[in-house]
mmCIF file of the N, C-alpha and C atoms, coordinates in Angstrom:
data_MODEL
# 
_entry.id   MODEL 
# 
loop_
_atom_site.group_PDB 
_atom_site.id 
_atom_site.type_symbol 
_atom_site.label_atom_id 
_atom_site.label_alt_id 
_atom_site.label_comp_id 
_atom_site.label_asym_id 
_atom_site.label_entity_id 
_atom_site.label_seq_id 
_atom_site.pdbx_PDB_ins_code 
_atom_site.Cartn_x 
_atom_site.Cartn_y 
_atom_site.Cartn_z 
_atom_site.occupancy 
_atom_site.B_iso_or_equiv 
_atom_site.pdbx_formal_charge 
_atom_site.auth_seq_id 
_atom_site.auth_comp_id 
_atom_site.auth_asym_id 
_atom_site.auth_atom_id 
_atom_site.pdbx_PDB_model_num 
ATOM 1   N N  . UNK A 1 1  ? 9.814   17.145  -10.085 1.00 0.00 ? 1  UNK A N  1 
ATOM 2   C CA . UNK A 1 1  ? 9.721   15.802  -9.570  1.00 0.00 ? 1  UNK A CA 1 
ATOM 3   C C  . UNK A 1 1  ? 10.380  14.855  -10.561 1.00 0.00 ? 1  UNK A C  1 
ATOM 4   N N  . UNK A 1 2  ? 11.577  13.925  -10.270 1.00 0.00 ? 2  UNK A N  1 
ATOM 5   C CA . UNK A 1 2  ? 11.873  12.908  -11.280 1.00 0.00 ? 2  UNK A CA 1 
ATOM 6   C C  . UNK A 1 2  ? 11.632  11.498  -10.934 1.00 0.00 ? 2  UNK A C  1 
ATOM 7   N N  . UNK A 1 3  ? 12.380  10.779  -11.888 1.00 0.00 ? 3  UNK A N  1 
ATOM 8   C CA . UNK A 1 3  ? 11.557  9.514   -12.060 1.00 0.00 ? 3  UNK A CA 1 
ATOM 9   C C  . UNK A 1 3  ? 11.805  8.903   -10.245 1.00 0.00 ? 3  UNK A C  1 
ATOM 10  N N  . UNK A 1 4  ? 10.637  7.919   -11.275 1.00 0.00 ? 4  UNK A N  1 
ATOM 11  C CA . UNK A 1 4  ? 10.570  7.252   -9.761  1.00 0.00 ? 4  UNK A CA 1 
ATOM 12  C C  . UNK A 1 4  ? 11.709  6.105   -9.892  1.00 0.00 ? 4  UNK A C  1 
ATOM 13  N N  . UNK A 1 5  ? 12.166  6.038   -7.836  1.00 0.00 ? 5  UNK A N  1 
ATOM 14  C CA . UNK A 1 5  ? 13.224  4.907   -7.783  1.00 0.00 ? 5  UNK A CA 1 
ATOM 15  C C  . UNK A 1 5  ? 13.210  4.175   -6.786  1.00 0.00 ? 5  UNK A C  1 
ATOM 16  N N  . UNK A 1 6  ? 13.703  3.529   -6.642  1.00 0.00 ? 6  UNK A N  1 
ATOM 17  C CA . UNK A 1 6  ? 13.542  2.293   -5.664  1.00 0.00 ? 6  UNK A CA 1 
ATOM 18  C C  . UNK A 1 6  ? 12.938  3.100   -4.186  1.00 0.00 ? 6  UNK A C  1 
ATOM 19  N N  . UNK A 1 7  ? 13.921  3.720   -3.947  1.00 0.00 ? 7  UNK A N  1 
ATOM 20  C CA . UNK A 1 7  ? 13.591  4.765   -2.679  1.00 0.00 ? 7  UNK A CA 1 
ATOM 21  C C  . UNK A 1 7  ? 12.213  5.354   -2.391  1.00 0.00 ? 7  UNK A C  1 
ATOM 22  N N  . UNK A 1 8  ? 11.710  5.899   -3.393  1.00 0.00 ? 8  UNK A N  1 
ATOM 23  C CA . UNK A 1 8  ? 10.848  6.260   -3.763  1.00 0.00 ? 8  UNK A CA 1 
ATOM 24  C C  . UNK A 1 8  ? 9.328   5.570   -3.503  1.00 0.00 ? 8  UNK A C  1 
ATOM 25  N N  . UNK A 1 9  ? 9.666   4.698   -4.015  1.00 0.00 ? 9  UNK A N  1 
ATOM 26  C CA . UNK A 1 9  ? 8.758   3.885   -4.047  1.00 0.00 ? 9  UNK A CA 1 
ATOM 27  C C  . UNK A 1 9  ? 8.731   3.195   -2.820  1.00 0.00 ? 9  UNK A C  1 
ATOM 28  N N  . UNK A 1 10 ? 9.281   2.858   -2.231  1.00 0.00 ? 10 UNK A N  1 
ATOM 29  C CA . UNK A 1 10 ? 9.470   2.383   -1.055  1.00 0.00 ? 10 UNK A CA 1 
ATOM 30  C C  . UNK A 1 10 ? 9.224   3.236   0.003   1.00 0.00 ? 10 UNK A C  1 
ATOM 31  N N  . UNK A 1 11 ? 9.175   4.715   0.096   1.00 0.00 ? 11 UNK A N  1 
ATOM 32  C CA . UNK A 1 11 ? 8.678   5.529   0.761   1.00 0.00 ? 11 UNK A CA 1 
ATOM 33  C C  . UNK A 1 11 ? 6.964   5.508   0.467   1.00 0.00 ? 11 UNK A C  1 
ATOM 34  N N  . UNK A 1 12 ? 6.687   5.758   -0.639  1.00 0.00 ? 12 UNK A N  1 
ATOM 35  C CA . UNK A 1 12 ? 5.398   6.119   -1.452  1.00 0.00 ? 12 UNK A CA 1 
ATOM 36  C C  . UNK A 1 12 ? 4.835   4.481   -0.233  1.00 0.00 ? 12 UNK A C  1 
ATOM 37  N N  . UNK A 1 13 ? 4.921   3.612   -0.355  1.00 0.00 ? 13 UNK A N  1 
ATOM 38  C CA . UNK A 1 13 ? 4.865   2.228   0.247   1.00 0.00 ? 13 UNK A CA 1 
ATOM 39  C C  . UNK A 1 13 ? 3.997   2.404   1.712   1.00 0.00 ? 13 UNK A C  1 
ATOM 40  N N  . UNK A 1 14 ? 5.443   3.272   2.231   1.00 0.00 ? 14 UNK A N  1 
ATOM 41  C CA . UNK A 1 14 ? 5.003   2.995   3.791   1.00 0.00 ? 14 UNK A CA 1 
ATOM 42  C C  . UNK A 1 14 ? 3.897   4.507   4.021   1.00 0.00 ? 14 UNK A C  1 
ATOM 43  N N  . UNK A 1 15 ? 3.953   5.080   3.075   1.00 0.00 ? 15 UNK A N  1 
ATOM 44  C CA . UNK A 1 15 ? 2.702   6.199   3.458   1.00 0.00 ? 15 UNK A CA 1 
ATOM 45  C C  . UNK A 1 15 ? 1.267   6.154   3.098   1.00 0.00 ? 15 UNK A C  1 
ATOM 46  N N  . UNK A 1 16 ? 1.297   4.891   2.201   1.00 0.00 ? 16 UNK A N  1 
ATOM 47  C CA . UNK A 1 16 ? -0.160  4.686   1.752   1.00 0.00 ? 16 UNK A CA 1 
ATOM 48  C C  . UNK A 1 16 ? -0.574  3.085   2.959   1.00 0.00 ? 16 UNK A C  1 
ATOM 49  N N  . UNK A 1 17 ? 0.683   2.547   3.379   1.00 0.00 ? 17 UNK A N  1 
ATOM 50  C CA . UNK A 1 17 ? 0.321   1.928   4.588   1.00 0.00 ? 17 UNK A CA 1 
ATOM 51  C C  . UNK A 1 17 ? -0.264  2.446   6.013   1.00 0.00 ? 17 UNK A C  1 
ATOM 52  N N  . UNK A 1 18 ? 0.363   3.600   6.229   1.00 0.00 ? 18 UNK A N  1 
ATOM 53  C CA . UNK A 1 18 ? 0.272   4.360   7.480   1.00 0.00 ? 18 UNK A CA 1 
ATOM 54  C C  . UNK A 1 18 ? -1.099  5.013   7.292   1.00 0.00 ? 18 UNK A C  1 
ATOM 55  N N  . UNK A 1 19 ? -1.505  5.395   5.857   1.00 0.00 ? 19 UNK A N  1 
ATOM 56  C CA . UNK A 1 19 ? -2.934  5.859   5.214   1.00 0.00 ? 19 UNK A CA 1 
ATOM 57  C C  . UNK A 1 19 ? -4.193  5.326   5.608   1.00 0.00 ? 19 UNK A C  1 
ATOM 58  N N  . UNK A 1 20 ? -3.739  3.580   5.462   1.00 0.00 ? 20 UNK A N  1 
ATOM 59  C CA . UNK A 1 20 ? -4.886  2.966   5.990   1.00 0.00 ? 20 UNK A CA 1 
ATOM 60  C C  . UNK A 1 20 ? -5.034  2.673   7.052   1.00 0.00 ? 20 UNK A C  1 
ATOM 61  N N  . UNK A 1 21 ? -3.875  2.790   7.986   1.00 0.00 ? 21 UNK A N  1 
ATOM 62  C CA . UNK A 1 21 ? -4.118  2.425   9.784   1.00 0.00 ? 21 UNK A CA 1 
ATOM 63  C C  . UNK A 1 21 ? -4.724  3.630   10.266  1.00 0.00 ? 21 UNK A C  1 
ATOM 64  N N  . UNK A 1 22 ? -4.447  4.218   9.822   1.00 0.00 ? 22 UNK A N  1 
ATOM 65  C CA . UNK A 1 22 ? -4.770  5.481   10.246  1.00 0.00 ? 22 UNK A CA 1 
ATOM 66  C C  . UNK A 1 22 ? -6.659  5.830   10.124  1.00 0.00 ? 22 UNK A C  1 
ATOM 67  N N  . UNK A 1 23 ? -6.957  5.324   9.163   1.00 0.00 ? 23 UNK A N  1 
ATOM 68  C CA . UNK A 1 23 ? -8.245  5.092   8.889   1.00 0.00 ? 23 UNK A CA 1 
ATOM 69  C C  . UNK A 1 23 ? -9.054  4.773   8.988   1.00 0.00 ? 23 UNK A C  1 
ATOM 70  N N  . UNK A 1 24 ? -8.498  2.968   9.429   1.00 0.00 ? 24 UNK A N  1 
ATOM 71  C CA . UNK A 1 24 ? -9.007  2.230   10.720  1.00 0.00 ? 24 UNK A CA 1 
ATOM 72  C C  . UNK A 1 24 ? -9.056  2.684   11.937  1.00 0.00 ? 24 UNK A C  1 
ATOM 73  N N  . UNK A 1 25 ? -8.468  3.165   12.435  1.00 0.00 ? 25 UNK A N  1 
ATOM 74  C CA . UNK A 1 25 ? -8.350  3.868   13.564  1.00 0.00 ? 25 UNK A CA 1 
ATOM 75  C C  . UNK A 1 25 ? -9.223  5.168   13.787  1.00 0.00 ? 25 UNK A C  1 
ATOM 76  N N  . UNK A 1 26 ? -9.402  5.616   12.564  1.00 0.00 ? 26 UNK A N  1 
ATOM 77  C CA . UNK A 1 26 ? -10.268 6.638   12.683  1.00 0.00 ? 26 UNK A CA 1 
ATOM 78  C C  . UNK A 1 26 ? -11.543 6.022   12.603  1.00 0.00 ? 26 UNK A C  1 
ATOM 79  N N  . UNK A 1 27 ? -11.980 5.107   12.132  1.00 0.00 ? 27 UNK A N  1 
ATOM 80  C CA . UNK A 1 27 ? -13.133 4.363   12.494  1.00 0.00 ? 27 UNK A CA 1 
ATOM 81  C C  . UNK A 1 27 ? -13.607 3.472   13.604  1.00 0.00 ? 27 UNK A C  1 
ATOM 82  N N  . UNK A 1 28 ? -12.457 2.891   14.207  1.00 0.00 ? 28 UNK A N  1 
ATOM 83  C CA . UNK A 1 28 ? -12.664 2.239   15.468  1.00 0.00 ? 28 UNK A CA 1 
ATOM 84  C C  . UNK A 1 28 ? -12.708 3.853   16.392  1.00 0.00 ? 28 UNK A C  1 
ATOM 85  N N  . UNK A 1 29 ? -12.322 4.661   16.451  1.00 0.00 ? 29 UNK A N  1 
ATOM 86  C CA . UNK A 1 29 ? -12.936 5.896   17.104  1.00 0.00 ? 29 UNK A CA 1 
ATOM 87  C C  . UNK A 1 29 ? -14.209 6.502   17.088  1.00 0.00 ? 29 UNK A C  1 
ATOM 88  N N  . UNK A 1 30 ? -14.844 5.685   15.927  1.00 0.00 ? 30 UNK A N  1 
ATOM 89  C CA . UNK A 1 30 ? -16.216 6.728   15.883  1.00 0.00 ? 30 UNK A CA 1 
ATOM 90  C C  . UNK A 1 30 ? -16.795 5.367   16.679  1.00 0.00 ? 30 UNK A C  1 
ATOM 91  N N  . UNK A 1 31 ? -16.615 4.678   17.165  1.00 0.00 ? 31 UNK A N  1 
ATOM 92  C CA . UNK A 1 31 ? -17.865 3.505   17.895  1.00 0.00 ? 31 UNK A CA 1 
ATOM 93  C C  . UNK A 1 31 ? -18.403 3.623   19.129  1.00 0.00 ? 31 UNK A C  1 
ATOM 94  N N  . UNK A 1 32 ? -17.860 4.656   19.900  1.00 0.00 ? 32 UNK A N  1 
ATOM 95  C CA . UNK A 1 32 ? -18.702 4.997   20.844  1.00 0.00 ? 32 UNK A CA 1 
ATOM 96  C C  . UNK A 1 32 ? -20.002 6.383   20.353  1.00 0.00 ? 32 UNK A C  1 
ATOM 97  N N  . UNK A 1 33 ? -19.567 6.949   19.652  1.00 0.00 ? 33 UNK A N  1 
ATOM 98  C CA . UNK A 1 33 ? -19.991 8.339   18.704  1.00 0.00 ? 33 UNK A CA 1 
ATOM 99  C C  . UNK A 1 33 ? -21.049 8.092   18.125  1.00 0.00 ? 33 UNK A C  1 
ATOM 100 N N  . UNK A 1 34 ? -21.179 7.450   17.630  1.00 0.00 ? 34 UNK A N  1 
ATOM 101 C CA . UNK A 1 34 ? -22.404 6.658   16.629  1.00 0.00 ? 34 UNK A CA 1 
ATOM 102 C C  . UNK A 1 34 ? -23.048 5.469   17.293  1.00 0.00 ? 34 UNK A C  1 
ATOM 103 N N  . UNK A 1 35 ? -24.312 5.571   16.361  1.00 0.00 ? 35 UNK A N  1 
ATOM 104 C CA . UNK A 1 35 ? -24.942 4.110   16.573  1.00 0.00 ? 35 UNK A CA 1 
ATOM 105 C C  . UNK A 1 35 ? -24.195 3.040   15.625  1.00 0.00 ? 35 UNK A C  1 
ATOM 106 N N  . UNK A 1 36 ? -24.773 1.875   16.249  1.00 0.00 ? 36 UNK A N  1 
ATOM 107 C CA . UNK A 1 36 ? -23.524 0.981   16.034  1.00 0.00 ? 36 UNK A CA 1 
ATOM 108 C C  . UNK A 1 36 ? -23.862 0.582   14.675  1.00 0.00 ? 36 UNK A C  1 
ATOM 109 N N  . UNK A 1 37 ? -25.066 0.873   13.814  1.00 0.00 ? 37 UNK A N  1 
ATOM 110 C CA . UNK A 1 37 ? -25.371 0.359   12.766  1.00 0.00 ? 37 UNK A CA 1 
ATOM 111 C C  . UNK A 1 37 ? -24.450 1.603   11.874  1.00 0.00 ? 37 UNK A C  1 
ATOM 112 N N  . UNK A 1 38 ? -24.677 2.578   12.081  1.00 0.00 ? 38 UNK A N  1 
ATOM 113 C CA . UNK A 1 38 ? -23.899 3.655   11.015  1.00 0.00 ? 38 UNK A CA 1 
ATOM 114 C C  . UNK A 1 38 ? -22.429 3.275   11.119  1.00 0.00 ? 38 UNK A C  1 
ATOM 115 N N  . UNK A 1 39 ? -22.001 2.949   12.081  1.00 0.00 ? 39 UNK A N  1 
ATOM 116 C CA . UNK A 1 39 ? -20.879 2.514   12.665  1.00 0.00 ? 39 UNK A CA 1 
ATOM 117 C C  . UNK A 1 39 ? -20.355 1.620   12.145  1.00 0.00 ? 39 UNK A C  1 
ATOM 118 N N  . UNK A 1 40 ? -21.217 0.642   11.729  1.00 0.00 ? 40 UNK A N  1 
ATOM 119 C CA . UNK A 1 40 ? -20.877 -1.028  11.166  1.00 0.00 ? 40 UNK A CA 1 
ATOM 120 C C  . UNK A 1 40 ? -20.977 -0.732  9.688   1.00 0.00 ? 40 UNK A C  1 
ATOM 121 N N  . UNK A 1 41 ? -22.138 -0.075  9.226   1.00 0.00 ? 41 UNK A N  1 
ATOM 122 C CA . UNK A 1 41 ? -21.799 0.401   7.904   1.00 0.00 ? 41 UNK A CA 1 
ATOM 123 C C  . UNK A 1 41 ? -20.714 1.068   7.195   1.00 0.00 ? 41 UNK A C  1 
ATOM 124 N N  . UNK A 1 42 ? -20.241 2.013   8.008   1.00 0.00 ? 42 UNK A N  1 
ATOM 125 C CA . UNK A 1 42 ? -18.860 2.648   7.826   1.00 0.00 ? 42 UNK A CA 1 
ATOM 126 C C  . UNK A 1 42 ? -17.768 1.799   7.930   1.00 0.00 ? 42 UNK A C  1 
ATOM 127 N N  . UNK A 1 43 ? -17.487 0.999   8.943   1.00 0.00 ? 43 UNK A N  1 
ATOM 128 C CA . UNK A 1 43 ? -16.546 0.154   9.053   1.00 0.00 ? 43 UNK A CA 1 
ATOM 129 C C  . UNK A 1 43 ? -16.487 -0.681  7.560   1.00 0.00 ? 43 UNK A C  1 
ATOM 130 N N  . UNK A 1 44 ? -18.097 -1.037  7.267   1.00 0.00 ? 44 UNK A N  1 
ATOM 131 C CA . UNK A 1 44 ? -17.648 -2.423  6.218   1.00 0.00 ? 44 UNK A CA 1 
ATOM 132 C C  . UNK A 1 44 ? -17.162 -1.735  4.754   1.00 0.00 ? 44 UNK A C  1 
ATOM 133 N N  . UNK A 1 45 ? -18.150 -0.556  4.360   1.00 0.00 ? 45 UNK A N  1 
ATOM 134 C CA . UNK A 1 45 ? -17.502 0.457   3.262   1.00 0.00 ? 45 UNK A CA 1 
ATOM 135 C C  . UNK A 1 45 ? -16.118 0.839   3.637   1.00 0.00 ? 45 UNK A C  1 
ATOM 136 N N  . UNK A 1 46 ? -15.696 1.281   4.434   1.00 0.00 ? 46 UNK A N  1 
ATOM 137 C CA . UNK A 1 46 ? -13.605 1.467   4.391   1.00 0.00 ? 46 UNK A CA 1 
ATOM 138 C C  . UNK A 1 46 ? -13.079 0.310   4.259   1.00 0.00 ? 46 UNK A C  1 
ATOM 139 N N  . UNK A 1 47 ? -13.316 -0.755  5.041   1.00 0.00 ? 47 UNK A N  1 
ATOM 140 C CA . UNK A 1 47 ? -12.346 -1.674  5.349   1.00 0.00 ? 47 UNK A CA 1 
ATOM 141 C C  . UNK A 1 47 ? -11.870 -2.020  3.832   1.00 0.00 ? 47 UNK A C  1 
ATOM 142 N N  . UNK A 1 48 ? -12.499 -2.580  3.093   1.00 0.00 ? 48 UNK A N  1 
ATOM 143 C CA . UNK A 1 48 ? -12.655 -2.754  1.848   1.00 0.00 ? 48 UNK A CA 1 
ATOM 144 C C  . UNK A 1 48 ? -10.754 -1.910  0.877   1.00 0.00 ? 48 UNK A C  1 
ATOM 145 N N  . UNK A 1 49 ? -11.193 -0.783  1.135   1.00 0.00 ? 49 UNK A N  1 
ATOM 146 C CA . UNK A 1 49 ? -10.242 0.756   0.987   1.00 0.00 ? 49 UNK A CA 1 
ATOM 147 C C  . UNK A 1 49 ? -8.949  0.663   1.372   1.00 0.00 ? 49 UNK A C  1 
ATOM 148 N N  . UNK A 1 50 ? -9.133  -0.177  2.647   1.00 0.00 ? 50 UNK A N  1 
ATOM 149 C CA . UNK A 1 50 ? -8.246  0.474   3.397   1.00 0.00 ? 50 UNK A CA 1 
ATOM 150 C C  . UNK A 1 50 ? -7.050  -0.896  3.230   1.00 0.00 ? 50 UNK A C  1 
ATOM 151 N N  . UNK A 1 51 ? -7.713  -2.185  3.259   1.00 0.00 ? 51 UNK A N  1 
ATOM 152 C CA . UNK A 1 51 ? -7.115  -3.152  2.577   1.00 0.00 ? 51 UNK A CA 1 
ATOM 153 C C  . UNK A 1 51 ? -6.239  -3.236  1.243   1.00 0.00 ? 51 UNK A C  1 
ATOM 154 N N  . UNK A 1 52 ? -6.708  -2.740  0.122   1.00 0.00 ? 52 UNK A N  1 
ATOM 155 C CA . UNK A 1 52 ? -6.095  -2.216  -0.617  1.00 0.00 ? 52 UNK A CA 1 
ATOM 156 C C  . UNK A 1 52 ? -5.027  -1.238  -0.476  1.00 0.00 ? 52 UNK A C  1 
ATOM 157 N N  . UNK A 1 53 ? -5.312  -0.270  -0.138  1.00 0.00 ? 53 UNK A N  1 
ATOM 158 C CA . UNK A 1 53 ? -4.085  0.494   0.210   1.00 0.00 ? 53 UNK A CA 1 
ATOM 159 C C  . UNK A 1 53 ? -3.351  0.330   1.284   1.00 0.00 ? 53 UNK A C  1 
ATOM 160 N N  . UNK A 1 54 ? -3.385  -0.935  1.890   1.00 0.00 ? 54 UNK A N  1 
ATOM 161 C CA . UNK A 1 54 ? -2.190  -2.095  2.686   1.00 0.00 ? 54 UNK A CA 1 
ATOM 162 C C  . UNK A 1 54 ? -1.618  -2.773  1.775   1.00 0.00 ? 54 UNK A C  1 
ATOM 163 N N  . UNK A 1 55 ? -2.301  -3.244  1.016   1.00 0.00 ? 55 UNK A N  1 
ATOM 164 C CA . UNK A 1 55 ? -1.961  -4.099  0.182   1.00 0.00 ? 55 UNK A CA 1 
ATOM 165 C C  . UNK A 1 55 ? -0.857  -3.475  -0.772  1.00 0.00 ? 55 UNK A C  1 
ATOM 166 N N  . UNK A 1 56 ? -1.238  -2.146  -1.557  1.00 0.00 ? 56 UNK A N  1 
ATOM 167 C CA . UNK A 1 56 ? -0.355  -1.945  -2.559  1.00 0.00 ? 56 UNK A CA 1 
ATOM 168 C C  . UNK A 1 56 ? 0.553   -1.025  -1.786  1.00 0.00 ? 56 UNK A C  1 
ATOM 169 N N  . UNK A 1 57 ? 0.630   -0.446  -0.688  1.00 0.00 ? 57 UNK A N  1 
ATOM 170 C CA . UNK A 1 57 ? 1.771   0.140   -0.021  1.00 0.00 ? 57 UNK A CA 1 
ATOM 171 C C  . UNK A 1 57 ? 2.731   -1.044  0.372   1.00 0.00 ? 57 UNK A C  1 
ATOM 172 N N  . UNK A 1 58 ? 2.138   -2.487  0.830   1.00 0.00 ? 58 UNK A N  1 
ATOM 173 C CA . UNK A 1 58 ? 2.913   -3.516  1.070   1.00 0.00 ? 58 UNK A CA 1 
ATOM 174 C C  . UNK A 1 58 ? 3.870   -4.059  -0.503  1.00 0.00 ? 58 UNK A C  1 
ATOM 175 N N  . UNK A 1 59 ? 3.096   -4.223  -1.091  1.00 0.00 ? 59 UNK A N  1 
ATOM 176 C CA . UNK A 1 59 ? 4.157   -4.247  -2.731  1.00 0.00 ? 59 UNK A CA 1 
ATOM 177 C C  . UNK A 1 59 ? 4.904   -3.335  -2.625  1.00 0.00 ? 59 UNK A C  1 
ATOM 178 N N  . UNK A 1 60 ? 4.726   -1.928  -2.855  1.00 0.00 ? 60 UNK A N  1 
ATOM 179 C CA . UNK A 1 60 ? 5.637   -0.956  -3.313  1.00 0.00 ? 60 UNK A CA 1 
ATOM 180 C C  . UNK A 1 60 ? 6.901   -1.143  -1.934  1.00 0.00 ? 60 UNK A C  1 
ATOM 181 N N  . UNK A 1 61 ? 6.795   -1.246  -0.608  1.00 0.00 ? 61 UNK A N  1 
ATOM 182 C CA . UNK A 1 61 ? 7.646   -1.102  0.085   1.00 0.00 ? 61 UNK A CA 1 
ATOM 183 C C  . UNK A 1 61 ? 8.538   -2.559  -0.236  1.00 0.00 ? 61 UNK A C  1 
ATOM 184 N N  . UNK A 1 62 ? 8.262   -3.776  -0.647  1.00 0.00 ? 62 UNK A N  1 
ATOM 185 C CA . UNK A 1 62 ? 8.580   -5.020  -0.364  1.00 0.00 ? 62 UNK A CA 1 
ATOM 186 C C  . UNK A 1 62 ? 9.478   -5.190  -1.920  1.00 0.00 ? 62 UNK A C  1 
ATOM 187 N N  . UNK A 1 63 ? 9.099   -4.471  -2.804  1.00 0.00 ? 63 UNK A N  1 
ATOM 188 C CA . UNK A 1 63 ? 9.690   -4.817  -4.602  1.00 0.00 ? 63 UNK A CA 1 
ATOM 189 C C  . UNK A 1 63 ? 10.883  -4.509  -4.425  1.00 0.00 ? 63 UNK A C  1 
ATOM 190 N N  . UNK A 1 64 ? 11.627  -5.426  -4.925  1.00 0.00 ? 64 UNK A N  1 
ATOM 191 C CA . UNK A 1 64 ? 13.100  -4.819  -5.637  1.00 0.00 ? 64 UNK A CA 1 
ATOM 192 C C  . UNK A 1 64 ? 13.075  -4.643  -7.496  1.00 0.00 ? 64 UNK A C  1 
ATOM 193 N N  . UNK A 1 65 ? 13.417  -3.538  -7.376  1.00 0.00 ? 65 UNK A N  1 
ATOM 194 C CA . UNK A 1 65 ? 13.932  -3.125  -8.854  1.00 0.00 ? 65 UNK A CA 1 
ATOM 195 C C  . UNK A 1 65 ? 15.444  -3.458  -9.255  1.00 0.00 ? 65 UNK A C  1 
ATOM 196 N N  . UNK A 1 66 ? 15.917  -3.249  -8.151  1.00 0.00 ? 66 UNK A N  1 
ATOM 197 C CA . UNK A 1 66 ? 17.311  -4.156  -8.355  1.00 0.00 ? 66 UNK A CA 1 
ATOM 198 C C  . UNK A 1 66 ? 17.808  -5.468  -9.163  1.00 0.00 ? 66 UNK A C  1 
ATOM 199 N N  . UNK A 1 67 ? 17.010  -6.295  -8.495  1.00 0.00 ? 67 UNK A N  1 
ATOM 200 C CA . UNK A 1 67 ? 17.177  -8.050  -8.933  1.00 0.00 ? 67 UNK A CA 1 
ATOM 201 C C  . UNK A 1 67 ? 16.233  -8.683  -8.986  1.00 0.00 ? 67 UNK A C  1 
ATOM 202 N N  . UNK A 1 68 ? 15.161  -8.362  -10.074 1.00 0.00 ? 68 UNK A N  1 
ATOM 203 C CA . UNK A 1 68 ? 13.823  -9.044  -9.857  1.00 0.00 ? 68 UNK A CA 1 
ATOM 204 C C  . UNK A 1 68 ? 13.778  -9.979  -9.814  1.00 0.00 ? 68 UNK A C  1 
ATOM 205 N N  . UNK A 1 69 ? 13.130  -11.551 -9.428  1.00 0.00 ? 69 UNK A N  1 
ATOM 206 C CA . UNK A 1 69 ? 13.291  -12.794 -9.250  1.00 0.00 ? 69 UNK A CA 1 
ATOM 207 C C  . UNK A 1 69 ? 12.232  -13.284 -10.717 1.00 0.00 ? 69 UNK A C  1 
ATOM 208 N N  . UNK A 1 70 ? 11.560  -12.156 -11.023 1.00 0.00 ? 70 UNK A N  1 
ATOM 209 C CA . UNK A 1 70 ? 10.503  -12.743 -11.649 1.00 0.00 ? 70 UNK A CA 1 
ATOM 210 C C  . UNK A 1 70 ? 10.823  -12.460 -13.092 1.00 0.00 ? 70 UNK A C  1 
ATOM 211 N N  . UNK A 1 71 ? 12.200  -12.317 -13.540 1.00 0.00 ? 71 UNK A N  1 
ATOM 212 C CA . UNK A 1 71 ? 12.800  -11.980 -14.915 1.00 0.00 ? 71 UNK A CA 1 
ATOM 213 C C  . UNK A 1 71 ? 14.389  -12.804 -14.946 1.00 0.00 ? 71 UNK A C  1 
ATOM 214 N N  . UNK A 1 72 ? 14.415  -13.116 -15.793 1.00 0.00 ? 72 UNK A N  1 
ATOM 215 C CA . UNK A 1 72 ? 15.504  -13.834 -16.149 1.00 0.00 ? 72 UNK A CA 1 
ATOM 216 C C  . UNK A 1 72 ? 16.580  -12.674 -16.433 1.00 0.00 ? 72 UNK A C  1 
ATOM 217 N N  . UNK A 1 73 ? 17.945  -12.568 -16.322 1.00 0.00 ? 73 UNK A N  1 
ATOM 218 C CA . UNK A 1 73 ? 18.585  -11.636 -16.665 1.00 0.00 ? 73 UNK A CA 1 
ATOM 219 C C  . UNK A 1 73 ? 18.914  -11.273 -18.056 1.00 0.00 ? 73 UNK A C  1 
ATOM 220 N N  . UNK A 1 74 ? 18.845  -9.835  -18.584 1.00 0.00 ? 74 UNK A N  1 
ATOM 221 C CA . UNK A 1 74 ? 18.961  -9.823  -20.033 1.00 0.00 ? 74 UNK A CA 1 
ATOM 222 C C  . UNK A 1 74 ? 20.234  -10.129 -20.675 1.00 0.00 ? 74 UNK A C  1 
ATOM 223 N N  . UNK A 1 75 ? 20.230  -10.690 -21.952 1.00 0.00 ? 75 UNK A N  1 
ATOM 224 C CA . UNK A 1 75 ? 21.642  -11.013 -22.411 1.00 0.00 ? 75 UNK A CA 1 
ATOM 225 C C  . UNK A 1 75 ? 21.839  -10.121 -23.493 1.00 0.00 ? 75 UNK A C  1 
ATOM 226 N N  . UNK A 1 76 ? 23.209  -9.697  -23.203 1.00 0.00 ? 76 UNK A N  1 
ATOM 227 C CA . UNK A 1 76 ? 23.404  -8.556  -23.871 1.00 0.00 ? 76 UNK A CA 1 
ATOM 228 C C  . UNK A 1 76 ? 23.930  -8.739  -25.737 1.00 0.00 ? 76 UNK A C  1 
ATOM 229 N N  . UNK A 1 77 ? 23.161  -8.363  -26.763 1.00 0.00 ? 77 UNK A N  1 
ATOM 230 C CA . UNK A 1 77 ? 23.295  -9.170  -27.601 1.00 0.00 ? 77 UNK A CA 1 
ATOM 231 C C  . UNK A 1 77 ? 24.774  -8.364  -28.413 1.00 0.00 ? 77 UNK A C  1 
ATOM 232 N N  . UNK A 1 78 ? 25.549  -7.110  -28.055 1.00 0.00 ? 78 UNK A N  1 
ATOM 233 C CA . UNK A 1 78 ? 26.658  -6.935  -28.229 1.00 0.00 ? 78 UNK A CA 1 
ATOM 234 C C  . UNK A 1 78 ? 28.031  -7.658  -28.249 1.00 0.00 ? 78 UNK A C  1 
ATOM 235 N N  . UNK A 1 79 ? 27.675  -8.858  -26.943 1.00 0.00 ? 79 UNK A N  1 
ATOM 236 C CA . UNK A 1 79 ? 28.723  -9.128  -26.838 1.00 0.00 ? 79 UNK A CA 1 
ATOM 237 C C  . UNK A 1 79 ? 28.851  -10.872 -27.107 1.00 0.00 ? 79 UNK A C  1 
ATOM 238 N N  . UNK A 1 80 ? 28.078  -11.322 -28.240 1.00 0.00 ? 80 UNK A N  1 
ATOM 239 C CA . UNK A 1 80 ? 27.889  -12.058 -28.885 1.00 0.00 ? 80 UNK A CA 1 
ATOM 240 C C  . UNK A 1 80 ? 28.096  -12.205 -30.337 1.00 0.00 ? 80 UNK A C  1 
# 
């Protein structure tokens, strides 16, 4: 496995996104299955989870390593 790269990461992104729909979904499935209190309990323990790993699959897919906005460009002190 080598380093990680833009690609990469941007894949890694959309699979920890798809992680948590998927999760939700597997919980809005158990609501006919269950009583609605085990049901509601489960829901409020994932959601929590599952937010997060929206969240940081949404960073990793959305970052550029390319041209960060949030760094000034380095100056190269060679050619000074």
């Amino acid at each position: 496995m080598g380093p990680m790269t833009q690609q990469r990461s941007r894949l890694l992104g959309r699979a920890l996104i798809a992680i948590a729909a998927l999760q939700q979904i597997a919980i809005l499935r158990q609501l006919g299955r269950r009583s609605f209190g085990v049901w509601l309990l489960l829901a409020l323990l994932t959601a929590p989870l599952s937010a997060l790993l929206g969240w940081v699959g949404y960073t990793l897919v959305v970052m550029n390593w390319d041209d960060p906005a949030d760094y000034p460009p380095a100056k190269d002190d060679r050619t000074a």
